[in-house]
N, C-alpha and C positions, 0 to 999 in steps of 0.2 A: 721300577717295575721289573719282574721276572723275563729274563729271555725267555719271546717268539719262542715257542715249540717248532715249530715247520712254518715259516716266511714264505708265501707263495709269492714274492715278488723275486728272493735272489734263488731260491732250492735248498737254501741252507737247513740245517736240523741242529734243533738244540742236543748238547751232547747228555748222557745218562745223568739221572739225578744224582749218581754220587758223585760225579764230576767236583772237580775243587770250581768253586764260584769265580774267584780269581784267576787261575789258570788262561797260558796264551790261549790256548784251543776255544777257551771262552769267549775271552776280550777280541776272537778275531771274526767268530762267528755273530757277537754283537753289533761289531762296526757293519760286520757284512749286510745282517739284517734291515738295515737303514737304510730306505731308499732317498738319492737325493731329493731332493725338496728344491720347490720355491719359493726361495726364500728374499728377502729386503734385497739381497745382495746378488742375488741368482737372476739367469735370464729364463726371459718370459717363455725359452722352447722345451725345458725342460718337462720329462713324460710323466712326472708323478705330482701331486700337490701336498699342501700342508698338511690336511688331511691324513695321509697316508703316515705321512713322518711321526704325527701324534698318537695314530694307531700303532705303533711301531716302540714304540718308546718314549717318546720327547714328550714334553710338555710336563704339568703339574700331573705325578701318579701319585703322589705321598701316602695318597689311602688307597688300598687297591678293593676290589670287588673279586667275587671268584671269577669273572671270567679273564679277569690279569693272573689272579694266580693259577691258571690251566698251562695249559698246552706243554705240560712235561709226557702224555700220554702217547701213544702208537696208533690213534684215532680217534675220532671226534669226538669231543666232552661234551654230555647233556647236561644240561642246567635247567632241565627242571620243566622241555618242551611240554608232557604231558601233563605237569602237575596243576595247569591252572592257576599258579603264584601261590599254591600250597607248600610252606615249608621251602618256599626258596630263597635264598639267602640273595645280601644286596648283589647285583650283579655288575656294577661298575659303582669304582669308587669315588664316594664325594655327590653322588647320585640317586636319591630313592628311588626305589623300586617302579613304583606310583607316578613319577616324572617321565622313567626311564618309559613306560609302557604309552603314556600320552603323547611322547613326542613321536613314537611311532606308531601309534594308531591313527596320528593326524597326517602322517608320511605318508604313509598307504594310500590315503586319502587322496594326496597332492601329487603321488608320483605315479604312472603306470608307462612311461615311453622315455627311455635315456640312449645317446646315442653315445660314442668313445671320440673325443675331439684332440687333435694334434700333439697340440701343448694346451702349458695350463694357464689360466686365466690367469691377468696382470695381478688381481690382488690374492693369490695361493690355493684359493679352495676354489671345488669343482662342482658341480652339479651346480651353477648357475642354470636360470632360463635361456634359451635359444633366445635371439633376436627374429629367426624369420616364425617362430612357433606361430602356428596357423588358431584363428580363433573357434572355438564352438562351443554351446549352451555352456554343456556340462564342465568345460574347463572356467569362465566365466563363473558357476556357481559354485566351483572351487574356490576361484579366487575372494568371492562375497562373502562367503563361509571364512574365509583364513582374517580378511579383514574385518570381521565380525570378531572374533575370538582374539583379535591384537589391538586393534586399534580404537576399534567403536569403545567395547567393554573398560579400553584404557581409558578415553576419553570420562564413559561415565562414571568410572572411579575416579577422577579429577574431578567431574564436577560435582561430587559427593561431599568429597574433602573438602573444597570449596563452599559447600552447604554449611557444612558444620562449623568451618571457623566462621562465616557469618553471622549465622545463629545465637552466637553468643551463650550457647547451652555448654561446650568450655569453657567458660570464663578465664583462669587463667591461662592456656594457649593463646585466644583470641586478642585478650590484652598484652600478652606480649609480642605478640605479629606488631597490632597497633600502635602501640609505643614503640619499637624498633623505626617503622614506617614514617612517623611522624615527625622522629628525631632527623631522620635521612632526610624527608621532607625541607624543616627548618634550617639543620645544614647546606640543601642543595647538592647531599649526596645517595638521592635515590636510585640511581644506576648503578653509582658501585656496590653497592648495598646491596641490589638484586644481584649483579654481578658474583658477590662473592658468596651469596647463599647458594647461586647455583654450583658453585665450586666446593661449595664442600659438602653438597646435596650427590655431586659426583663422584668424589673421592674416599668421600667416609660413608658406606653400607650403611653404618650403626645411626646416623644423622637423620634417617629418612623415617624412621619408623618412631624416633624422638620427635620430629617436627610434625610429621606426617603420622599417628599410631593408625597403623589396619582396623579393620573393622568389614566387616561380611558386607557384599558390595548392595544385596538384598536387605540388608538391614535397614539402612540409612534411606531415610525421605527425601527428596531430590529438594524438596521446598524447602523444608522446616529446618533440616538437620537433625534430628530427633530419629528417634527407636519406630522403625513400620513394621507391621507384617508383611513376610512377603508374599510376592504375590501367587506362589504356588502355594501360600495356606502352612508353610514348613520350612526352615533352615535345612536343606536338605545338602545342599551343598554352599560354601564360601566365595568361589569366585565367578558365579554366575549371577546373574541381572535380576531373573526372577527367584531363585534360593530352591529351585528345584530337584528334588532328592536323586542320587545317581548311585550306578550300583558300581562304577572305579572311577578313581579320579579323572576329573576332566570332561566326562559322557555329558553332565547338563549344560557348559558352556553349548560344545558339538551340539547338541540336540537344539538350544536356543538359536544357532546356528539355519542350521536347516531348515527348520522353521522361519525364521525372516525371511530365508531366499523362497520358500513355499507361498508367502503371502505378498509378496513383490509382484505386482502387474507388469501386462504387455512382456519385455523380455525374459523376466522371470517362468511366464508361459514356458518357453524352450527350455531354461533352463531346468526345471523343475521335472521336466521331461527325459533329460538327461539324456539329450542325443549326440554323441559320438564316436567319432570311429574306433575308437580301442573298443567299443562296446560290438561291432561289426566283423565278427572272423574273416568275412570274404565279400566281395566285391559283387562275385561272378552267379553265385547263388546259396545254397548252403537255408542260410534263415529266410531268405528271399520268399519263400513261400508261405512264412506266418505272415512276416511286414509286409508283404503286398495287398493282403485283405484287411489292415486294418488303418484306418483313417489317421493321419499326421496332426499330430497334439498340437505342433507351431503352428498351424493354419485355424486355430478354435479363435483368437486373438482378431486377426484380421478379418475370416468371416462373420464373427456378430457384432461388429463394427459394420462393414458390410449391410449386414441385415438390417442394423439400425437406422444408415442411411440409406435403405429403398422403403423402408415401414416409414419414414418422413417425406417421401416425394423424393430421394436424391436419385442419382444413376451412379451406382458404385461400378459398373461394366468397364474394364478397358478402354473400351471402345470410346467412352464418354469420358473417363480419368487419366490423363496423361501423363499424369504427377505419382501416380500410385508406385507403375515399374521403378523410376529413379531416385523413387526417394526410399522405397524401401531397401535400396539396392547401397543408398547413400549410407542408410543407418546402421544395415549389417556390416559397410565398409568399417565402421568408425567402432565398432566393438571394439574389432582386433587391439587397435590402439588403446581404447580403456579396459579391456581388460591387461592390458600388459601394465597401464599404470597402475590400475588397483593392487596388481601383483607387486610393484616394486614398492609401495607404500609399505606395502605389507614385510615386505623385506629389510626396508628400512627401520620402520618400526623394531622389528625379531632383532636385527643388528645393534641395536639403539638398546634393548633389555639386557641382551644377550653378553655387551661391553660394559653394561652399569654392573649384572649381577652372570660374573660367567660359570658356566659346569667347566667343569675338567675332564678333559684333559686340556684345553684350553686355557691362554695367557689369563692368572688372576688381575695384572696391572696395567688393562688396555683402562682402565677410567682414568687410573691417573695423567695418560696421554692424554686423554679424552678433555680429564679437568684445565690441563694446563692450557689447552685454546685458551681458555678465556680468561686465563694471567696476561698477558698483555691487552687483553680490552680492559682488564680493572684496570690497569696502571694507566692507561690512556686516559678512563676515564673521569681520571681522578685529574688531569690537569687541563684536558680540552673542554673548552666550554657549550654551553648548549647550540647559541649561534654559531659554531663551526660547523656544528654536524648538520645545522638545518641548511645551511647554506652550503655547504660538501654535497647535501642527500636530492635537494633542489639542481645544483650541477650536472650532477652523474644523470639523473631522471630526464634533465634537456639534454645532452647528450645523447644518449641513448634513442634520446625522442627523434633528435631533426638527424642522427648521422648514419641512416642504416644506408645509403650507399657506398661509404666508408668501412661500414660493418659487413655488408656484406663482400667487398675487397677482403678483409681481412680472414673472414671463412674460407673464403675460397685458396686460398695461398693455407692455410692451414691443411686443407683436406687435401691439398697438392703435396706438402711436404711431409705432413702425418696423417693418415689417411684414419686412421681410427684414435685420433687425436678424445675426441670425448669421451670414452673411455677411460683416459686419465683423469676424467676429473669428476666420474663418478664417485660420488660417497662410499661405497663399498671399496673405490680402490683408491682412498685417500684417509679422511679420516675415519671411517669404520674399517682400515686394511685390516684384514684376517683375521676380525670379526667373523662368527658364522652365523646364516639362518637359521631355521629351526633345522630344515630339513637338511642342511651343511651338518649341523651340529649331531645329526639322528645317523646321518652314515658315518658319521666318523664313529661314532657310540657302534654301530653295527661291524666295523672295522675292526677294533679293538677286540671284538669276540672274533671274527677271522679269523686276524694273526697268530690267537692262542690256541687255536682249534678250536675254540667254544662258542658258536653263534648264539647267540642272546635268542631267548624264549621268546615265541609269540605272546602281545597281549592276552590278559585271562577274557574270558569271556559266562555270561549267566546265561540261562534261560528264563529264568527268574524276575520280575517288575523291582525294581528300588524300591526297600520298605518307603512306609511315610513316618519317619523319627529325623529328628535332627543329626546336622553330620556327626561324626565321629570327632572331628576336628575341631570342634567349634569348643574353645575357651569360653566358659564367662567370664570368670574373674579379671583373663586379662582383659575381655573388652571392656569392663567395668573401670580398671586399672587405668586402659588407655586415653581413659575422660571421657568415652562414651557418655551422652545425659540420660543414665535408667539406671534401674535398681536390679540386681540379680532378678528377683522377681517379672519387673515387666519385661525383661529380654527373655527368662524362662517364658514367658508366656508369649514372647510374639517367635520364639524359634520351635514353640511344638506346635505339630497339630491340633488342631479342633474338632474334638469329641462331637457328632451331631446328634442333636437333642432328640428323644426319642418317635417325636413326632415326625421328623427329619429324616432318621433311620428306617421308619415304616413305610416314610414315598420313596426312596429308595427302593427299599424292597419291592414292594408294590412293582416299580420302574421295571426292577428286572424281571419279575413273571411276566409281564404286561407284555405278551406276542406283537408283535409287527405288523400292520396293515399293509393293507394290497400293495402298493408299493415295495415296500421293503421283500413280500412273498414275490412282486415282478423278479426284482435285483435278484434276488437267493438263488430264483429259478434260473433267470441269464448266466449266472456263475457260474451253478453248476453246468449248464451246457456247454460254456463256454472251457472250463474245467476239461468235460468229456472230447472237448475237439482239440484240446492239447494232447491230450494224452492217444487221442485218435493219429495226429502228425507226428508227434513222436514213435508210433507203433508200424506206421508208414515210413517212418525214418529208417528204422531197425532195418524194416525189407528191401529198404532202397539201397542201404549199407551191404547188404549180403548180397545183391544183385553187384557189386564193385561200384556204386556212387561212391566219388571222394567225401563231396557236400554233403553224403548223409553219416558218412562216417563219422564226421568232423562232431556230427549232432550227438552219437553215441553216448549214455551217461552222464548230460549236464545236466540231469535232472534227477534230483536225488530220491530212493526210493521212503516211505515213511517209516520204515525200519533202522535206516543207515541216516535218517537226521534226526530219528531218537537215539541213536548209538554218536553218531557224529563224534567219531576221536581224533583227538590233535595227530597229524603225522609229524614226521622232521624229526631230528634236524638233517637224516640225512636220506631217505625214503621219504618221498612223495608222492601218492598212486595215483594214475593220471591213464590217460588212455591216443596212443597214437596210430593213427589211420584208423580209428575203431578196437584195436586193439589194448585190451586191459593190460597191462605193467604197471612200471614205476618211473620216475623219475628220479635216479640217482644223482647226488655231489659228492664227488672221491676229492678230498682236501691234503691226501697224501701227494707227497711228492717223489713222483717217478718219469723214468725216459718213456721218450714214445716205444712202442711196440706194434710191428706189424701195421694191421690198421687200426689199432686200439691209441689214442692220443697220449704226449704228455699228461699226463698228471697235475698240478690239480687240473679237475676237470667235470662235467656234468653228462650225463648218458642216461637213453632209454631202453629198457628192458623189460621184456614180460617173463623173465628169470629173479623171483624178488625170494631174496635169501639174507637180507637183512646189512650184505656187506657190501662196506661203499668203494671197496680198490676195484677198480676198472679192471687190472692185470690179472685178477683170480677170479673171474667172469670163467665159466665152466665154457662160455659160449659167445660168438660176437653179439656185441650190444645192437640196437636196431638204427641210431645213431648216436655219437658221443663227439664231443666238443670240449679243447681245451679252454683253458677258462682265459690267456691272455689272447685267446685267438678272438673272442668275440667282443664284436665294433656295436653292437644294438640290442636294445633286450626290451620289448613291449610289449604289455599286457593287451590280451583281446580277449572278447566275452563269449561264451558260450552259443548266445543266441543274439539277434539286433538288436536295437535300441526297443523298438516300440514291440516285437516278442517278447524283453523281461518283462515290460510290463502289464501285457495278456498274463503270464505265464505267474509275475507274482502276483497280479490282484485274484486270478482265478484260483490256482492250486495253493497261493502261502508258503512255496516253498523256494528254498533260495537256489537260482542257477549258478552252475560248478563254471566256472570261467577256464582261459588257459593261457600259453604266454609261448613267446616266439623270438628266437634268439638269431641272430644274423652273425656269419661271419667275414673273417677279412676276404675269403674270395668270394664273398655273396651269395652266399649259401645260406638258405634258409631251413629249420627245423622248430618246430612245433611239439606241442602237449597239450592234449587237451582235459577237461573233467579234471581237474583240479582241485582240490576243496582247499590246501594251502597256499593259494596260488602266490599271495602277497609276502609267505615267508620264503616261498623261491626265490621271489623276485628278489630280495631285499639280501640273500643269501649271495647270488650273484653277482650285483651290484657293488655290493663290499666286497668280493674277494680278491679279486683281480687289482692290478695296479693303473687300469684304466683311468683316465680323469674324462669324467661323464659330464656330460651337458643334457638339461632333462626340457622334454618336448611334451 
């Protein structure tokens, strides 16, 4: 890969492009570039992770993307922020486009609070989960949405494959699973036989799509094995459940997504409600005045339970239910914990793809490590016989049964002499070591444009519904190829849509002139009043802001006018217009590297200014900034929303219009600064995050 342009970890600068490539001046300014790493051999206190080192240089770049070949430039390279994914070429190499955008549309999703931790974690990569991370709805239907989109959809494409070789509508796949099976059978070597298919199921890519061929996961009949329609009526997209048409890669999984956690009972209530504090600017007041007059979503749940047992004769009253405080108090205890498991499944799982099948800049030969575990179980068990293991696995099970005051002796002297002893024998920091998440694998990608000056473009985004046509993507021939049991013909017909007959078309129509009865004219009417008293407290906000309330300030502009969200233009990469204490400016990132000056910080560095003249150097500011923050100074960076939790949602079911969020950056003397009215709020964040040589732990 090209040297770093400007490295904000050591201040180095790459030298002019006529520079000889070769040259000491070069080779010294490369080495320099490199932050140490933790590495196999390195200790656990070191300030940078693997991460960092692979944005830097290291790893697999053989192909590069434009944002490896940037950063020979005197400022920031755009790649293409405004274009929408129009005419933009691959952006890291080894990488589609289309990947690149889903992995961080899902980030967005999963990250808005990271804090900067000591050293780096035992197995090199950073943005791990906290251990004491606090639980709430919305981080929960986070984690249900991530586990939905890895694991569940994995599972059902397992049991798909599974369909099909049953089916026997392969034939010859089927009979040779069977005949391999049956011969291991008769030998008595069915274990190494699985054994060794899983080893080369791990080792060799090209294996899995021979033994395994794809096929659209909507396609396949979970009974039969055979060709179905799906169940949105269209092959609209390949890797989702119902074949639901999407307008970028990725969106119909997500949408299938949110949807499950939207029809999940009881907990799902909160979750769905989406209450959390990053959604809370302030404690003290601020939105306090929407959320106070409207009624708590989480309490719909427990009240017509409630209701149901006093319309039966019960006493749901305190007074009479003594069970009710403790046990609901029991069950919100016990979230915390499942949600953090769902979370690590989920991680496991992304670790577990992510070493089968890795992006780069990442090791291409963690599977071979991966396969060789289970070279010594083949060899084993090819000469241990079955009664050893049943009487070995019978052993260890009494064991384990009658000796837990021995076992617990034995914890305890562990936690005495290594106090975060389990740690080490977490999978992430043993056999999946430096493996990354998604969201591991998404900042390191976000990194890689840092280093060169070229931050990677926001996902594209439409306004526009997903035609109803089949994907773009979708092969016939190979799924025909692949032994699929259909004929080009019945997969043409079950992956388009269905024409509705014209009698079909006329109810339709009909449907839609057909007005609304009283009901529906109730609802419209409540809207809009409800519409008019938004815009009444926001108008109240204005005056309360020019009177000097801080909390109305803060309100200023989250609400976008219907001019500026039909105009709605991408900003960035290095202007973000945003507004602080009330006042309209921008949020600058200066990615040059320069000395402090005066009160103006090091370099690189982020600052607000209502002076927006397009340039992002801090030092040619005609004027001081309103506040500016160098970028290794800052220990915390988390997203807060415009308005409370249960305000978005007055604000969007009445007006439709989406609230500008903003975000809050801490530093090492605890000092905090803000922005608010944001429209890019998620490419600041993500812009931050990656720039700096921090290793972030996300909350």
């Amino acid at each position: 890969m090209p040297a770093p342009g400007y490295v904000f970890r050591d201040g180095g600068a790459t030298p002019p492009a006529e520079e000889n490539p070769d040259s000491e001046f070069r080779k010294r300014i490369n080495e320099a570039s490199k932050p140490i790493t933790a590495t196999d051999k390195a200790p656990l206190g070191q300030n940078t992770s693997t991460s960092h080192q692979l944005a830097t240089g290291a790893g697999d770049h053989e192909v590069l993307g434009s944002a490896q070949k940037a950063g020979r430039e005197n400022h920031t390279t755009n790649l293409g922020w405004q274009a929408n994914a129009v005419g933009v070429g691959t952006l890291v190499g080894g990488l589609p486009n289309e990947d690149l955008w889903t992995l961080v549309r899902r980030f967005n999703k999963q990250m808005y609070h990271v804090k900067a931790i000591p050293e780096a974690p035992p197995g090199g990569l950073d943005l791990n989960i906290a251990e004491e991370d606090d639980f709430s709805p919305d981080k929960l239907r986070a984690n249900i949405e991530r586990l939905y989109m890895t694991v569940i959809v994995g599972f059902i494409a397992f049991g798909k494959h599974i369909a099909r070789l049953r089916s026997w509508r392969e034939p010859r796949r089927t009979a040779g699973f069977a005949a391999i099976y049956f011969l291991a059978w008769i030998f008595d070597f069915i274990v190494p036989t699985i054994l060794a298919t899983l080893i080369v199921l791990i080792t060799v890519p090209r294996s899995r799509d021979i033994l395994f061929p794809p096929a659209p996961i909507a396609l396949v009949n979970h009974k039969t094995g055979g060709v179905q329609k799906p169940k949105a009526g269209v092959l609209g997209s390949t890797d989702s459940v119902t074949g639901a048409p999407e307008k970028y890669k990725g969106e119909a999984v997500e949408q299938e997504a949110s949807n499950l956690v939207n029809g999940i009972a009881s907990v799902a209530i909160s979750s769905a409600a989406g209450r959390h504090d990053q959604s809370n600017p302030d404690d003290e007041g601020g939105s306090k005045t929407l959320d106070s007059g409207m009624p708590d979503p989480t309490k719909i749940a427990t009240s017509a339970a409630d209701a149901s047992s006093a319309a039966q004769g019960g006493t749901p009253e305190k007074a009479h239910d003594k069970t009710k405080q403790p046990m609901e108090a029991a069950v919100w205890a016990k979230m915390r914990p499942a949600m953090h498991a769902i979370g690590d499944i989920s991680d496991g799982w992304e670790r577990l793809a992510n070493a089968l099948s890795p992006t780069p800049p990442f090791e291409q030969n963690k599977r071979l490590q991966l396969g060789a575990i289970f070279v010594p179980l083949l060899l084993l068990s090819l000469f241990v016989k079955s009664q050893w293991v049943v009487k070995g696995t019978t052993f260890f099970t009494g064991f384990a049964f009658f000796s837990d005051p021995l076992m617990q002796r034995g914890i305890a002297l562990l936690n005495e002499k290594i106090p975060d002893w389990p740690k080490y024998l977490e999978i992430r920091n043993t056999l999946l070591k430096g493996v990354p998440t998604n969201a591991q694998l998404t900042v390191t990608l976000l990194r890689i444009g840092e280093a060169n000056r070229a931050p990677l473009p926001p996902p594209p985004k439409s306004q526009q519904p997903p035609p109803d046509k089949p994907a773009d993507d979708v092969d016939k021939h190979a799924i025909t190829d692949g032994g699929l049991d259909a004929t080009q013909s019945e997969i043409e017909d079950a992956i388009t849509v269905d024409q509705p007959s014209g009698e079909e078309a006329a109810e339709g129509e009909d449907q839609k002139k057909k007005k609304g009865g009283f009901g529906a004219k109730l609802m419209s009417a409540f809207k809009h009043t409800t519409a008019g008293g938004v815009e009444t407290k926001l108008a109240t906000d204005s005056a309360r802001a020019a009177l000097g309330s801080h909390h109305a300030k803060e309100k200023l502009g989250v609400l976008p006018s219907r001019d500026e969200m039909k105009q709605k233009p991408v900003e960035g990469p290095v202007e973000f217009k945003g507004r602080y204490n009330g006042r309209k400016g921008a949020v600058y990132v200066d990615s040059k590297v320069s000395p402090a000056k005066g009160h103006r910080p090091a370099s690189p560095c982020v600052y607000f200014t209502t002076h927006l003249d397009g340039d992002e150097g801090v030092e040619s500011m005609p004027r001081e900034p309103d506040w500016a923050v160098s970028i290794p100074d800052i220990i915390e960076i988390k997203k807060i929303g415009g308005l409370g939790w249960k305000g978005k949602i007055v604000v969007g079911w009445a007006t439709s219009r989406e609230v500008k969020d903003g975000i809050e950056i801490v530093t090492k003397d605890g000092k905090k600064y803000r922005a608010m009215a944001l429209s890019e709020r998620d490419e600041l964040f993500n812009r931050l995050v990656a720039m700096g040589q921090q290793v972030w732990e996300s909350y």
